[in-house]
C-alpha positions in Angstrom: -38.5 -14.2 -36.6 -36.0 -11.6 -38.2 -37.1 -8.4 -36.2 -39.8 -6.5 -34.3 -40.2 -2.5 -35.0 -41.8 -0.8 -32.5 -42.9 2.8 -33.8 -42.9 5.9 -31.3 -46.4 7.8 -31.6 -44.7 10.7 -33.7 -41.7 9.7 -34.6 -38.3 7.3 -34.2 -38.7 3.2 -33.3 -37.0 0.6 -31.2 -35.9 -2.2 -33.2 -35.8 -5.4 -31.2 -33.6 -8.1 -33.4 -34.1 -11.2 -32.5 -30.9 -13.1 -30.8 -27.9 -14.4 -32.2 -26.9 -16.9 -29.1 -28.9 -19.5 -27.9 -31.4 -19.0 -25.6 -33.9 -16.4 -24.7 -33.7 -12.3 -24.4 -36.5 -10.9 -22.8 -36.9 -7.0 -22.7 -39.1 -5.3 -20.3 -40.5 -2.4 -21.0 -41.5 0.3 -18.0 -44.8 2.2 -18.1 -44.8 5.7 -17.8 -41.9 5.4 -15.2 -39.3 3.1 -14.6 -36.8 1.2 -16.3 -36.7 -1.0 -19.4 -35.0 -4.3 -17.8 -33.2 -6.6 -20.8 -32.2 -10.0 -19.4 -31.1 -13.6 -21.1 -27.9 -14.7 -22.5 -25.6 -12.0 -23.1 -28.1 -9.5 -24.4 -26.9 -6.7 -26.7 -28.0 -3.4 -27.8 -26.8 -1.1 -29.7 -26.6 2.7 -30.7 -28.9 2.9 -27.0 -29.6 7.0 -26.2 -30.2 7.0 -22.4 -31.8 10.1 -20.8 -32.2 9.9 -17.3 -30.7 7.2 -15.4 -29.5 4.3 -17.2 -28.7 1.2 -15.0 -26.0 -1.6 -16.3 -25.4 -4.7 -14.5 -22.9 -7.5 -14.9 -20.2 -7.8 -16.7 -20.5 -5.1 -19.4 -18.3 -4.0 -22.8 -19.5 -0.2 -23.6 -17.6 -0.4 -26.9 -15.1 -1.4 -28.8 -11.7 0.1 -27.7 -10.4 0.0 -31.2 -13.5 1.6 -33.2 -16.0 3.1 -31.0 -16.4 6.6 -28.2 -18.1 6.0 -25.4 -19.8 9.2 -24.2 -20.4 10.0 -20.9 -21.8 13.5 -19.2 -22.8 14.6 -15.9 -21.2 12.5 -13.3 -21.1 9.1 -14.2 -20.4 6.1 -11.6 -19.9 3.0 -13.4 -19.6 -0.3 -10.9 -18.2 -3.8 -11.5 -15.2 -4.2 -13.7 -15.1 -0.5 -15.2 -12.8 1.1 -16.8 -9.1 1.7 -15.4 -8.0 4.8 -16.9 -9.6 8.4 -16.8 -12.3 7.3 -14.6 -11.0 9.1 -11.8 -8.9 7.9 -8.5 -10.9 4.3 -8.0 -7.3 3.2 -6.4 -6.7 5.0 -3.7 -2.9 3.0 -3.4 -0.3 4.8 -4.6 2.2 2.9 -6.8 0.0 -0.2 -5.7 2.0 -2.3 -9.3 5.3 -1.0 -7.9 6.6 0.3 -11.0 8.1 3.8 -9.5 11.1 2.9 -7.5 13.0 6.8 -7.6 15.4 6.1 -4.3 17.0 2.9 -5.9 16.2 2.4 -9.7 15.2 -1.3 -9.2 18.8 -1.9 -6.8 19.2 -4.0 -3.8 18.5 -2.8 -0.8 19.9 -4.7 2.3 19.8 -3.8 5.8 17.2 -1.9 5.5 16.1 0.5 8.8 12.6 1.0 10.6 10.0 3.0 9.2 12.3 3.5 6.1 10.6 3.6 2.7 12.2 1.3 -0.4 9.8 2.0 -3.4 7.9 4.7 -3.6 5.2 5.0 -0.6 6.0 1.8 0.5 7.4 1.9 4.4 9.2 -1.0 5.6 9.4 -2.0 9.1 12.4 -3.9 10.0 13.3 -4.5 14.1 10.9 -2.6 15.2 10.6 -3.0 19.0 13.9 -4.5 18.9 14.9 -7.7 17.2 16.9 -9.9 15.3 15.3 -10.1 12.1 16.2 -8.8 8.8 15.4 -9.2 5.1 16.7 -7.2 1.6 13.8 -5.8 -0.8 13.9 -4.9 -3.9 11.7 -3.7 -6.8 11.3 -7.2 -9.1 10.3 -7.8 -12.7 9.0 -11.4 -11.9 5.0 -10.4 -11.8 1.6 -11.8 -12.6 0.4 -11.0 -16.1 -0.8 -7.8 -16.8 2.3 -6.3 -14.5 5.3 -5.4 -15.2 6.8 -5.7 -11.7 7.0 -6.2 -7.8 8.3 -6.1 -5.0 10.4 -8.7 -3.4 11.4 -9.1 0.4 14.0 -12.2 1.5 14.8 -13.1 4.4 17.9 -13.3 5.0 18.0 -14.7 8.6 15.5 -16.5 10.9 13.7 -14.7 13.9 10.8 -15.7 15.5 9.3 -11.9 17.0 7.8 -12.0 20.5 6.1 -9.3 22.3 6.3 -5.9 21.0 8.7 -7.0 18.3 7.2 -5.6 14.4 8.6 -6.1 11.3 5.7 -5.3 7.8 5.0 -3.7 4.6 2.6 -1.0 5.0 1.1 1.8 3.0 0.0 5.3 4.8 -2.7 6.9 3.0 -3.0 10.4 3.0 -6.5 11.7 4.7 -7.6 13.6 1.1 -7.2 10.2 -0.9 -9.7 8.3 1.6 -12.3 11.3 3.5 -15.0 10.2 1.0 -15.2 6.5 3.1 -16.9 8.4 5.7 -15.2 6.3 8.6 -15.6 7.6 11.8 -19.0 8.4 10.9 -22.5 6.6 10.9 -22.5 6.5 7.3 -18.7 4.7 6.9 -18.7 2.7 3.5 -16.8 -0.9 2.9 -13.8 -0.9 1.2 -12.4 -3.7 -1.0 -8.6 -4.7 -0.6 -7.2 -7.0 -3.5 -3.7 -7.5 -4.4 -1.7 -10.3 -6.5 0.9 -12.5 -4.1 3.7 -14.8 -3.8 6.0 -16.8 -1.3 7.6 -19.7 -1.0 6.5 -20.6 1.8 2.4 -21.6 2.3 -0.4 -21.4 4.8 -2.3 -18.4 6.4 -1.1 -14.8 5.9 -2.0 -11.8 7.6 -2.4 -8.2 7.6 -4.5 -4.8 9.2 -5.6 -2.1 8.6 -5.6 1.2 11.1 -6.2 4.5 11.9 -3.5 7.1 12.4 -3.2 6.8 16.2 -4.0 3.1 15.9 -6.2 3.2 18.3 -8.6 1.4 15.6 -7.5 -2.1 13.7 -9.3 -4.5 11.6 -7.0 -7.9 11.5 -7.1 -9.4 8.3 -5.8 -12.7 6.8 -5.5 -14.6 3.7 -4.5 -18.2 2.3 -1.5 -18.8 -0.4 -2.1 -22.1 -1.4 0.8 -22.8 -4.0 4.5 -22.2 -3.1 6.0 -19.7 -6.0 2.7 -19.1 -7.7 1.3 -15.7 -8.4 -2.2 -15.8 -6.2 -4.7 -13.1 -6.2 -6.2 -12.0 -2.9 -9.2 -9.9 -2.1 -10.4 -8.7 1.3 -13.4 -7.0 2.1 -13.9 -4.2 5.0 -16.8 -2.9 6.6 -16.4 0.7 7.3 -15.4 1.6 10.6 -18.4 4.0 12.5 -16.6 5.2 15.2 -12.5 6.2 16.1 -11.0 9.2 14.5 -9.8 8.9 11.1 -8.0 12.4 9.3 -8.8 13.9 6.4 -7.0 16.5 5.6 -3.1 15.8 4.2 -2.0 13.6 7.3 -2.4 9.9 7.7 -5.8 8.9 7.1 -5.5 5.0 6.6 -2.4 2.4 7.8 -2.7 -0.6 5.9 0.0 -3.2 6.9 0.8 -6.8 5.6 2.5 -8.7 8.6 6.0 -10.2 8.1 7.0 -10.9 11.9 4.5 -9.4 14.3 4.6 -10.2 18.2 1.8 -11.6 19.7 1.4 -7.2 21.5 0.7 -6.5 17.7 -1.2 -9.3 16.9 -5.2 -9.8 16.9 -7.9 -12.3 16.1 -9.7 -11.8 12.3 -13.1 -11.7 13.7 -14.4 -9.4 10.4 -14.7 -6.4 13.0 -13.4 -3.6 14.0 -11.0 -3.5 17.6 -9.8 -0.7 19.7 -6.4 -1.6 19.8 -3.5 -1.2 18.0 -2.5 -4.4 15.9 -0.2 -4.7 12.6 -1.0 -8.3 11.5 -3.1 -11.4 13.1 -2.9 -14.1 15.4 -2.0 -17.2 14.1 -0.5 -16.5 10.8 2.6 -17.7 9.2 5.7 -15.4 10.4 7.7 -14.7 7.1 10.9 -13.7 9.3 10.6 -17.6 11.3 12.3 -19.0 7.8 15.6 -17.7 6.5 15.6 -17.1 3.0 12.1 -16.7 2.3 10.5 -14.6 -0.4 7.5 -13.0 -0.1 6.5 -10.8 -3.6 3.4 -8.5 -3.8 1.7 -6.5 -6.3 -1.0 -5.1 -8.3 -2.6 -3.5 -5.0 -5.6 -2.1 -5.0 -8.2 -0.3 -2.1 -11.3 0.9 -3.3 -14.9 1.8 -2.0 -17.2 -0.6 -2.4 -17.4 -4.3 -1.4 -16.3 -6.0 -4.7 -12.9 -5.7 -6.3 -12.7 -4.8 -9.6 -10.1 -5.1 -12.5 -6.5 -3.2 -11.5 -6.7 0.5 -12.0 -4.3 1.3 -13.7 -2.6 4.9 -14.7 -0.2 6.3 -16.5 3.6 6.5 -15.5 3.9 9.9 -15.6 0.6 10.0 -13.0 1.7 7.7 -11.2 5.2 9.4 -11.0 3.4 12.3 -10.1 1.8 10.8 -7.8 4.6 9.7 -6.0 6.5 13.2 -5.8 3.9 14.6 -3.5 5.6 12.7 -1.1 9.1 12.8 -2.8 11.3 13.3 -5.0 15.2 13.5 -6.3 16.3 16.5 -8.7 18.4 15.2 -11.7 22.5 15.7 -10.6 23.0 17.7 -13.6 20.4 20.2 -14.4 20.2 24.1 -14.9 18.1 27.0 -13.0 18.3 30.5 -13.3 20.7 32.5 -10.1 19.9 35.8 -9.1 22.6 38.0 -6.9 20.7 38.6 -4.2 22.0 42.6 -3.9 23.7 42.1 -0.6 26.9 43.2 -1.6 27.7 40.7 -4.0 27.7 37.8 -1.1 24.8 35.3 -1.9 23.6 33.9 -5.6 20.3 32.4 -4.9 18.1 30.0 -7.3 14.6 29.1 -6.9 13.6 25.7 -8.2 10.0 24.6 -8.6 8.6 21.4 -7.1 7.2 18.8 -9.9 4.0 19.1 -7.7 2.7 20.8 -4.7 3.9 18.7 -1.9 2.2 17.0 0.9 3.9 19.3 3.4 7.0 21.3 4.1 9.5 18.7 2.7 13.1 17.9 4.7 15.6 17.8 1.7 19.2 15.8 1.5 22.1 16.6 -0.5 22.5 12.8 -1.7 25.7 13.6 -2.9 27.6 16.8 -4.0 30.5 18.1 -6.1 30.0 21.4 -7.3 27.6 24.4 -8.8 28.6 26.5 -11.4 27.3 29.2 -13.0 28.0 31.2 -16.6 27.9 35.3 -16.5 28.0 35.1 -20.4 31.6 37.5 -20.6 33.6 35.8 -17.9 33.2 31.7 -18.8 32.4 29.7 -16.2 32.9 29.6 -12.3 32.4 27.2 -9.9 31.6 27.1 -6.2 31.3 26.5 -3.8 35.2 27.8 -3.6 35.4 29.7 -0.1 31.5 29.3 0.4 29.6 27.2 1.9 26.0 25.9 -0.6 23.0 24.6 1.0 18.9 24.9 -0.2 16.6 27.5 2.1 13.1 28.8 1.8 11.9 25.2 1.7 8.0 25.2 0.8 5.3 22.6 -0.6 6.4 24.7 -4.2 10.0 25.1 -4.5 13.2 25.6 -2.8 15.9 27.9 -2.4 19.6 26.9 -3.5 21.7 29.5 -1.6 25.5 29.7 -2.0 27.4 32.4 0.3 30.7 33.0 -0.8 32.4 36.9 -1.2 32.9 38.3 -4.3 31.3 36.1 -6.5 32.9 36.6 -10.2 30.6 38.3 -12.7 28.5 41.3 -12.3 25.2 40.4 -14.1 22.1 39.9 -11.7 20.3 36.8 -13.2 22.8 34.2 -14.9 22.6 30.5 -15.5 23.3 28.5 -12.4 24.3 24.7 -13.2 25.0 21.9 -10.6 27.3 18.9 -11.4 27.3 15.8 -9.6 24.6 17.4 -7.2 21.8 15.2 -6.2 19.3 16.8 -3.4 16.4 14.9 -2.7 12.9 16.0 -0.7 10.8 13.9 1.6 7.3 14.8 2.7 6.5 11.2 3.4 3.8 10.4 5.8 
């Protein structure tokens, strides 16, 4: 059998082509209502106009990548392994492949302090409670395929924590990224952890996840099997229906992975939620116990939903993006526009622009500085500060104020080009 036509009572017809695979396809078709069901051995059709709502199940190919557009209107949801890019904010980790690393540019980092981040929105805690332990990190380039990084933490002594004694990776999600979970409320949804991981050393691994006042924890753990092999990890979390989770721009969601918890910090992975405030679980292999253990992690991923799907992955410049909500360094050598503020001649003032709103009022940090300079157009160039004192004001979520006091600035003209040279300010609005 080549083909059945199936004519409409006016005009147009199905087509149903009989299979190219073994096996059997079987279409169902709805009666005045419903939902034409096509089961069998990877069924196919093509050039399909949906009206309505059109279901998809499985494992699914809407197109070639290469040749064919893929339409979509309204508000589509599309479940399983979708698309990664342009579907919208499926990931709700920031920098989950660890590819934007603006404090260190892929260097070092040793002796590294509590609560201090290391990539981008990536927090580190080292000694917390006290302690002996420590460990360097660093952003890697040994990753699973499909990634182009990691991050890698060694140990670089041996501590067993007791008590209240902490030392993890975590992520704080901002309360924006995560209010549609509805946790805290009857109608909390499960959420689907996965990440890619490595050590050296084997056995049980463990983790949480908490609100901001930590008041609420799920304990978590996981199994690496092979010693310095790439192993992909998925956890699965019921919403939590009571506690206080934010959303609005503060901390909605702690997720830590445990690298030397004490046993205060440390609860048992019953698959529930607890109303206490724990950062890894009982049990589980302490990372800091072995010096000079490695411990890589990447391609992280928390979405709604209780299966985990393929990596979402985004852009650089989003993910970049991304990042500087939370922060970002300004280029040592760049140029803004100065204004003489009028008050006789004593302040030149430039506004600079964010790269994107931020979180909240950022602190900033002159990394290092040398000098500003700035070009009147008739009287070359001049460079201070020289008798004045240069520091940024007027701090907001949009911009900053450079501010530079000195008397008698050279030049007359109001706006002029205002450069900085070996100038490196940096602004944190880190959770």
């Amino acid at each position: 059998m080549s083909s059945i036509v199936v004519s409409g009572d006016t005009s147009g017809a199905v087509t149903l082509d009989a299979p190219t695979v073994a096996g059997t396809v079987t279409v169902t078709l709805p009666a005045a209502s419903g939902t034409m069901v096509v089961t069998g051995s990877s069924p196919s059709l093509a050039n399909v106009t949906a009206t309505g709502n059109l279901s998809v199940s499985g494992n699914t190919t809407l197109g070639d990548a290469s040749t064919d557009t893929v339409l979509m209107t309204g508000a589509p949801s599309i479940g399983g392994a979708g698309y990664g890019m342009g579907m919208g904010f499926r990931n709700r980790i920031i920098n989950g492949a660890m590819v934007i690393d603006q404090r260190n540019a892929g260097a070092l980092v040793s002796g590294v302090l509590a609560g201090s981040y290391v990539l981008d929105r990536w927090k580190f805690w080292v000694n917390g409670g006290s302690g002996s332990a420590a460990y360097t990190v660093q952003q890697s380039t040994i990753s699973p395929a499909g990634f182009t990084n990691s991050v890698i933490i060694t140990q670089t002594a041996s501590h067993s924590p007791i008590t209240t004694q902490y030392n993890a990776i975590a992520q704080y999600i901002e309360g924006y990224n995560v209010a549609d979970f509805g946790w805290g409320e009857a109608g909390a949804t499960a959420v689907t952890l996965s990440f890619w991981v490595r050590s050296s050393l084997t056995g049980t691994f463990g983790g949480a996840v908490s609100n901001s006042s930590q008041a609420r924890s799920y304990p978590f753990t996981y199994t690496i099997s092979s010693a310095n092999t790439w192993e992909y990890k998925t956890i699965t979390i019921p919403g939590d229906t009571t506690g206080t989770w934010i959303k609005n721009n503060g901390a909605g969601i702690l997720l830590f992975w445990q690298l030397g918890v004490g046993s205060t910090y440390l609860g048992t992975a019953t698959g529930a939620w607890q109303a206490a405030t724990y950062l890894g679980a009982t049990g589980a292999t302490q990372i800091t116990a072995t010096n000079g253990a490695t411990f890589y992690i990447t391609g992280v991923q928390l979405e709604k939903g209780s299966t985990a799907t393929a990596f979402d992955y985004r852009s650089y410049g989003t993910e970049l993006a991304l990042c500087q909500r939370y922060y970002w360094i300004e280029p040592a050598s760049s140029y803004h526009v100065a204004c003489l503020d009028g008050n006789l001649g004593e302040y030149v003032d430039a506004w600079v622009t964010h790269p994107v709103e931020m979180r909240t009022t950022p602190s900033g940090v002159f990394e290092s500085i040398n000098y500003f300079y700035y070009n009147n157009g008739s009287a070359g160039t001049n460079f201070f500060p020289a008798g004045g004192t240069t520091s940024y004001a007027g701090t907001a979520i949009s911009g900053y104020m450079i501010k530079n006091i000195i008397s008698n600035p050279p030049g007359a003209a109001q706006c002029q080009k205002l450069g900085q040279w070996n100038v490196k300010l940096s602004f944190s609005a880190e959770l």
